[in-house]
N, C-alpha and C positions, 0 to 999 in steps of 0.2 A: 288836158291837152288834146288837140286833136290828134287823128292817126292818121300816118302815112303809111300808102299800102308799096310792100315790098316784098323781093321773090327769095325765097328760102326754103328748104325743107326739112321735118327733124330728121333726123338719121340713126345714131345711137348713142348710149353714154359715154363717157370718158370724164378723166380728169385730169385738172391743169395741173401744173407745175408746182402751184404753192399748196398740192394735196386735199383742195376745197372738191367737190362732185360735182358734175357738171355734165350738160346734154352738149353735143356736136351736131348742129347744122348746115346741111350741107345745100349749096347752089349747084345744079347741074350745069346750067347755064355760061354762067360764068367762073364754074371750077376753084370755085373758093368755100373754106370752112373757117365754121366759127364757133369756140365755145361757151357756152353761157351758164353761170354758177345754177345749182337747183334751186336755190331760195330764192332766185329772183324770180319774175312773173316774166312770160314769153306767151303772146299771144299771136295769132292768124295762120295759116293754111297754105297750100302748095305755094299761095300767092303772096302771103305776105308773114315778114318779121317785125315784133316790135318787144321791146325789152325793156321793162322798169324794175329800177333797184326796187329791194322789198318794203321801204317808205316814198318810193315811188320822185323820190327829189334827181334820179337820175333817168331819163328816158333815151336808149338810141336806137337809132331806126337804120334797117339794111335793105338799101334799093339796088336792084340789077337796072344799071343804066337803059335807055333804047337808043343813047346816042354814040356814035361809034371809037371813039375815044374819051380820054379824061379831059382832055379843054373842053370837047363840044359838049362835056355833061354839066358843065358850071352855067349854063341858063335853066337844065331842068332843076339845079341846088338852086337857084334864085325863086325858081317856081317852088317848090315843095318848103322851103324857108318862107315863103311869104304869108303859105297856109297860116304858119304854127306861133309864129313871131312877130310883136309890133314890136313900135322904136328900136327897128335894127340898123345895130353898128355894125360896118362890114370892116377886117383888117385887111392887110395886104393877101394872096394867095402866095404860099410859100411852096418848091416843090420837093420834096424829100423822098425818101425811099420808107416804107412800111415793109417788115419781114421781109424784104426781099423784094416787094412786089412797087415800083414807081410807082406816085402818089400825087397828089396837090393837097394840100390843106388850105384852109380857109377857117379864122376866129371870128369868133364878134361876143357883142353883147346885144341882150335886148330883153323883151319881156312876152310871159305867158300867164293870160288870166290876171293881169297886172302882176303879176311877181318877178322881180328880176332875174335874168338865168344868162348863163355863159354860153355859146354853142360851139363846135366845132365839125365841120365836113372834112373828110377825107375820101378823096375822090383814087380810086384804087385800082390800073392798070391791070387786069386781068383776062381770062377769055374775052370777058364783055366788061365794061367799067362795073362797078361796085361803088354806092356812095353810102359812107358809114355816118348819119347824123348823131350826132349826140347834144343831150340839151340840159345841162346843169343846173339843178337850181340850189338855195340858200342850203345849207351843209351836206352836199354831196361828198366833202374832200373825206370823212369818215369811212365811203366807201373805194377808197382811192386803189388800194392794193387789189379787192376786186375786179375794178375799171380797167386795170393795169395788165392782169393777166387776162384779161377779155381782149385786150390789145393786142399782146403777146400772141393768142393762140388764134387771130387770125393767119389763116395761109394758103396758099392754092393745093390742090389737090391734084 
């Protein structure tokens, strides 16, 4: 898959909820953290986050917006989706609340490397928007409780 580059930085350990070990990334920027299990792969630098399950079938990416709310960031999701995804289906944008923090989401399907994959954007009201890509491919759902608590342990700081 390609990378998208994104602003994050590590910070320190902690652990989730469901008692798995996990590093805490913290955005200065935009005052959001995130934790992400040890056995998964997390690579890039002051500038960028990218995170794949440890058979690599799940990939999500953490962008600190430049646009100034969560509507005006859904052109740069169209740009940074276009990178990474052919034959994409776009759904409706739905608007929800994430931990606390107003949201939009946005599904689809489409394909990477010819493999078929799920994706979902969560565009994330914060100091600065946050957009949380994630891009599923064939048995991610194995890693679901994972996923779940990576969810879970985003929040502002």
């Amino acid at each position: 898959m390609k990378k998208i580059s994104i602003l994050m930085t590590i910070v320190l350990g902690l652990s989730l909820s469901s008692g798995i070990s996990a590093e805490v990334y913290k955005d200065k920027k935009a005052r959001v953290q995130i934790s992400i299990p040890d056995d998964w792969k997390v690579s890039g630098d002051e500038d960028n986050l990218e995170v794949y399950s440890p058979d690599e079938t799940i990939f999500l990416m953490f962008h600190v917006s430049t646009a100034g709310n969560i509507d005006a960031s859904i052109d740069e999701v169209d740009q940074a989706l276009d990178q990474v995804l052919k034959n994409r289906k776009d759904g409706e944008p739905s608007k929800l609340k994430i931990n606390g923090m107003n949201a939009i989401e946005i599904e689809g399907t489409g394909t990477v490397d010819d493999h078929p994959v799920e994706w979902s954007v969560s565009i994330l009201e914060a100091k600065k928007p946050v957009l949380v890509i994630s891009i599923l491919g064939p048995g991610w759902k194995k890693w679901q409780n994972k996923l779940n608590a990576i969810a879970k342990s985003i929040k502002k700081y």
